[in-house]
N, C-alpha and C positions, 0 to 999 in steps of 0.2 A: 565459649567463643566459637564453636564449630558452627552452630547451627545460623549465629547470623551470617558467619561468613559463607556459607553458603546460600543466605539467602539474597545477599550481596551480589554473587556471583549469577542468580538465577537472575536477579532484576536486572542484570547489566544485559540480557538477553530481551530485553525490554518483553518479557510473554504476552502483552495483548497482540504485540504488531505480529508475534510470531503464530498468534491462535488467528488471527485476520490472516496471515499469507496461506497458512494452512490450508482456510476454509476456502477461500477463491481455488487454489489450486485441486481440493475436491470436486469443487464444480466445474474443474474446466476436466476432471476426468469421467466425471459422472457423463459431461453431457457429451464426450468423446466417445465413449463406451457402446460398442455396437450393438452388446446384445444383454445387460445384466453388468455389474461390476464384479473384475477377479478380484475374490478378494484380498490375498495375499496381497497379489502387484497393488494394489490398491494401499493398504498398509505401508508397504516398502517404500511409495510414491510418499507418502505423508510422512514417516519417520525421517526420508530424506529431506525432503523442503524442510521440516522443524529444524534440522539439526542448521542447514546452511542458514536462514535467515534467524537462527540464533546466533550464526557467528555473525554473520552481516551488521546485529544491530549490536553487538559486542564490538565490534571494530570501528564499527561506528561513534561508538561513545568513548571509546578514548581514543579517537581523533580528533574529536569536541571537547573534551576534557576540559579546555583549558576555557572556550567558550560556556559551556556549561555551566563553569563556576562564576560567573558573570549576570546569570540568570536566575533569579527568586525560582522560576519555574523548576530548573532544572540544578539548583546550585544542593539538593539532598541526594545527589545520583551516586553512586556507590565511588567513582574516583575520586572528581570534584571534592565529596565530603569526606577524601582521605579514607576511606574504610577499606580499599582495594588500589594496590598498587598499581602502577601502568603494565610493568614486563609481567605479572600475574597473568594482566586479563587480554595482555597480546597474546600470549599461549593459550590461554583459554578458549579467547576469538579465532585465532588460525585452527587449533586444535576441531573447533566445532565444525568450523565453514569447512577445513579441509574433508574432516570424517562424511560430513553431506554429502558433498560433492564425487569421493568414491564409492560412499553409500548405493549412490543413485547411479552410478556408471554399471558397477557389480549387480545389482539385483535389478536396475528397469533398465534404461538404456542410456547412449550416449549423448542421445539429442537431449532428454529430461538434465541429465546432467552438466552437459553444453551450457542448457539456459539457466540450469542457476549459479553456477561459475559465471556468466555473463551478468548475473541480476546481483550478486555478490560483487562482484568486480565495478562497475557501474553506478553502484549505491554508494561503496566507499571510497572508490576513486577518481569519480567523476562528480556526483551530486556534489559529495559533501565536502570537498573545496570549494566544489564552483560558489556555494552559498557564501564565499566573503568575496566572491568576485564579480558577479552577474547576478540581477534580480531573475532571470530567464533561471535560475536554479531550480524553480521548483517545476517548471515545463519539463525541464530534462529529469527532475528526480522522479515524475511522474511513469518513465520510459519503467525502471526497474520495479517500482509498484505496481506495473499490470502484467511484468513476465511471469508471474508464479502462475497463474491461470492457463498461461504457454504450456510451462511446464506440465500442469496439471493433464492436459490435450494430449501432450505428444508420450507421457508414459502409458496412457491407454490405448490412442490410434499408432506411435510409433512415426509422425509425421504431421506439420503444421496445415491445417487446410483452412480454407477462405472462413468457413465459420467462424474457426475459431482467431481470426484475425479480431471480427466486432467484439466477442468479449472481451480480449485486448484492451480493443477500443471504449466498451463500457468501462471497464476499471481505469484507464487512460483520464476519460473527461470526467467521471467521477470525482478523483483526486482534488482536482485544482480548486472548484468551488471550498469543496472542504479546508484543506490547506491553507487556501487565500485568506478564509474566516476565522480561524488561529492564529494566523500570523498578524493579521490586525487587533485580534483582540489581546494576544502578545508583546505586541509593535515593540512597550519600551523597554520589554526585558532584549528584543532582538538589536535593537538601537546598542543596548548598553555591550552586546555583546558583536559589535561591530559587524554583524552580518545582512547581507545587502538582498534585504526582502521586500516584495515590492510596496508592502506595508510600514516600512521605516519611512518617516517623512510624509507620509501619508495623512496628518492628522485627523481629515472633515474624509476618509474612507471614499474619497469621488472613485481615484484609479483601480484601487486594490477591488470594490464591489461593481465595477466597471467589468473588468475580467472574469468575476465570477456569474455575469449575467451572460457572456460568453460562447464562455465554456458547459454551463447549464443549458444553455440553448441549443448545442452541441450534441451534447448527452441525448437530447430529447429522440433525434432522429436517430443517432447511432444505435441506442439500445432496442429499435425496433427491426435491426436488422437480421437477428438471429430468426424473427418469423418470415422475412421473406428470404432469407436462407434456405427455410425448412428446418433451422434446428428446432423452433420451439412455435407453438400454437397460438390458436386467437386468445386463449385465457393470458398467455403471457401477454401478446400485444397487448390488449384494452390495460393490462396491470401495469403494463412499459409505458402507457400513455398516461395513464394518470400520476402516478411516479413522477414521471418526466414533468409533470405540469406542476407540482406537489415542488419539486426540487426547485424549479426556473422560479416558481412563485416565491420563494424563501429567499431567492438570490435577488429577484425583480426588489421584495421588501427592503432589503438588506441594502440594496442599492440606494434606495428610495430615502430612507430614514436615517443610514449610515450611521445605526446610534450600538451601544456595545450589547442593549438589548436584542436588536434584532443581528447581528454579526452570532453570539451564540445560539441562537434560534437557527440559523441557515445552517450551523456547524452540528446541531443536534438533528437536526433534518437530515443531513449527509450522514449520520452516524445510522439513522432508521432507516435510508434510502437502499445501504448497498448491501446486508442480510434480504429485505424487502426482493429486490431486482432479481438475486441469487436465489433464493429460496421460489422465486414464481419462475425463471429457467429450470430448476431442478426437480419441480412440480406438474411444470407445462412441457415436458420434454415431446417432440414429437416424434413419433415411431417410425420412422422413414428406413 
């Protein structure tokens, strides 16, 4: 019995979202990094983020709990399927977020750990109610989805600066195409579970791939901003530009066709888009 209930206890930390926070938050130190990365602070920055956005998506989930078990998708999650009690993995959840959060006060600093207190608070107390009360949920939950990157910045420079506001804003309008394209392919697991997405009711996909042509459209000019910043070079430009064109095109389709074909298509797009974007910042870095 040990081994699954720990393995219970690890999936309630949902580990993709928490290896995705990680990685944005590397790149936002890498490309903060004046001169080489320390490596130490560099570690301590990363042990930190893992530890709060494992509580984040632990508290997360049982305060869904009860929506969870409503949803084919989500109705095998460790509470929902009875395998792990609520007051368990409310200690488990506070236990995590809190250990991160002086994690990163004690070894980087107090603005690093400001912002994930802010991205942990924000995520589970703002998002994820809002999501049975406002379609606009997923615009706001997108706010906590691109502070890890913040994060990532201010434990290397020690202070948020204009640059690093655009990656922000890449992980910002990234989000929503993506999101938008799950939650419609979703729809009637969210229907059943009374949450007010803007893909519930949505049948023939007009609005929901309305907004993701958008916000793709968005992304397009946002993510060139880091080269006329000076953070990053013409390899990343021309790579930001075809991306950008690569992305809007998936959502242009998706819009177009609004069939459950092309909705995971734009959704697996967005999954190669934002390693792709990261990886050509962390490649193209400019040496200013």
């Amino acid at each position: 019995m040990a081994f699954p209930r720990a393995a219970d206890f690890f999936a309630l930390t949902k580990p993709r979202i928490v290896l995705l926070v990680v990685l944005t938050a590397a790149v936002g130190f890498y490309m903060a990094a004046p001169a080489g990365v320390e490596v130490m602070l560099f570690i301590h920055t990363m042990v930190g983020t893992a530890l709060v956005a494992a509580g984040s998506s632990a508290l997360n989930q049982v305060t869904e709990s009860a929506s969870d078990a409503l949803m084919v998708r989500t109705a095998g999650r460790p509470i929902p399927a009875g395998r792990l009690g609520r007051h368990a993995s409310v200690i488990f959840a506070v236990v995590l977020g809190t250990s991160g959060t002086v994690y990163l006060l004690y070894f980087v600093n107090a603005l690093t750990a400001g912002l994930a207190a802010l991205t942990l608070g924000s995520y589970v107390l703002l998002y994820t109610p809002l999501k049975r009360r406002t379609t606009l949920n997923t615009l706001i939950g997108a706010i906590p989805g691109a502070l890890p990157i913040l994060g990532g910045w201010t434990a290397a420079a020690g202070a948020i600066r204009l640059p690093a506001w655009s990656l922000f804003g890449i992980l910002f309008f990234w989000q929503l195409p993506h999101f938008l394209a799950l939650a419609w392919l979703y729809r009637e697991d969210y229907t059943r579970a009374g949450l007010r997405m803007l893909s519930v009711g949505d049948h023939d996909g007009r609005r929901t791939f309305r907004q993701a042509v958008l916000y793709a459209a968005a992304l397009l000019p946002m993510s060139l901003v880091p080269t006329l910043l000076g953070l990053a070079g013409p390899v990343y430009f021309g790579g930001a530009v075809l991306l950008g064109m690569w992305y809007s095109g998936a959502s242009f389709l998706a819009a177009y066709r609004r069939t459950t074909t092309a909705a995971r298509r734009l959704f697996l797009v967005s999954i190669a888009y934002l390693p792709s974007i990261l990886g050509l910042l962390a490649l193209d870095k400019a040496r200013v």
